[in-house]
C-alpha positions in Angstrom: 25.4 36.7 32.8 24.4 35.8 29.2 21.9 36.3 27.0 20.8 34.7 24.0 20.7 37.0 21.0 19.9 36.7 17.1 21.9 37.9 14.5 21.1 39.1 11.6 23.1 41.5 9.1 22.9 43.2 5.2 25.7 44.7 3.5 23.8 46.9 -0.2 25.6 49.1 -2.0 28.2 46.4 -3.5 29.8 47.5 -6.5 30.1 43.7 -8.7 30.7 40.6 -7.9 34.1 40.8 -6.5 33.5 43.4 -4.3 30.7 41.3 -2.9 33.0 38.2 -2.6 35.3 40.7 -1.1 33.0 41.6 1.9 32.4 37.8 2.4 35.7 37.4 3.1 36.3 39.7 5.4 33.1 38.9 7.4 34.0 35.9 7.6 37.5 36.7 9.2 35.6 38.9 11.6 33.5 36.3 12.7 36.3 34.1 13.3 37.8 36.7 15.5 35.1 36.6 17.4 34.3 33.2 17.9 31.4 33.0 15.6 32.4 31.4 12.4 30.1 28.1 13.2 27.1 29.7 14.4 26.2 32.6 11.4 25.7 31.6 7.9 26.6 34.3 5.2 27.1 34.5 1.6 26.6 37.0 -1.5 23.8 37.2 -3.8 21.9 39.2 -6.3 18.7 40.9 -6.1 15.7 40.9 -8.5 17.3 44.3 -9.8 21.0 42.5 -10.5 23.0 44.4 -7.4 25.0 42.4 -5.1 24.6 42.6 -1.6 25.9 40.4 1.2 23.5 38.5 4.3 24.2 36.2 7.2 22.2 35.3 10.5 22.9 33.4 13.2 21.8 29.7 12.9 20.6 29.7 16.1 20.0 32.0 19.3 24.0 32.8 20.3 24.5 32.7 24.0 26.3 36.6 24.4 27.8 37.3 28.1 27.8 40.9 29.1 25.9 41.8 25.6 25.4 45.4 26.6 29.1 45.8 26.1 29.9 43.2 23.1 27.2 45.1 21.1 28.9 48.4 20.2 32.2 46.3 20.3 30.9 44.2 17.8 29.0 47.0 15.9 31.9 49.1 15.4 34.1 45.9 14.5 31.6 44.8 11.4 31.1 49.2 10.5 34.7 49.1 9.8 35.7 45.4 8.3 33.0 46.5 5.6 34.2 50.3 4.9 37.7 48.5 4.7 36.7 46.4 1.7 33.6 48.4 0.4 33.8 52.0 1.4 30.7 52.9 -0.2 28.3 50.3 1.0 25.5 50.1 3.8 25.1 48.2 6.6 22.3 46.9 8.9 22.4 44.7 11.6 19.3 43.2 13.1 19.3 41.9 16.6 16.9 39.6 18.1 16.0 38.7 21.6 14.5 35.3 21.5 13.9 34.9 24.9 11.4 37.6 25.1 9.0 35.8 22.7 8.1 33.6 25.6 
């Protein structure tokens, strides 16, 4: 069974512009890996206080079979692709469960 999820994630703590660029990167591999490449936008930017930091959500809900177990898998998967690029960063990701808003 599937269930449709939003995505939503924020990498702070980014060094410079490189680093940032960097993260993008491998997100974006990891993403691939898992089938998502076409369904979560992402990028770099820069605050109002000059420091990078890295966003993405899904562009719409993504249809997730047997979520309960793809969650940690997924979670641990994006923990480490951005401590392999950014050790010192943060991480949040957001999850939303648009089929409860009916």
């Amino acid at each position: 069974m599937s269930v449709n999820i939003d995505l939503a994630f924020t990498v702070t703590g980014l060094a410079d512009r490189q680093q940032a660029e960097d993260v993008v990167r491998a997100v974006q591999e990891l993403l691939h890996d898992e089938s998502l490449e076409n369904q979560v936008s992402h990028g770099w930017s820069v605050d109002d206080g000059g420091a990078f930091f890295v966003s993405g959500e899904s562009d719409h809900p993504l249809g997730i079979t047997r979520f309960y177990l793809w969650q940690p898998h997924f979670e641990g998967l994006f923990a480490a692709t951005v401590a392999g690029v950014a050790p010192a960063a943060a991480h949040e990701i957001r999850w939303g469960y648009p089929d409860e808003d009916y």
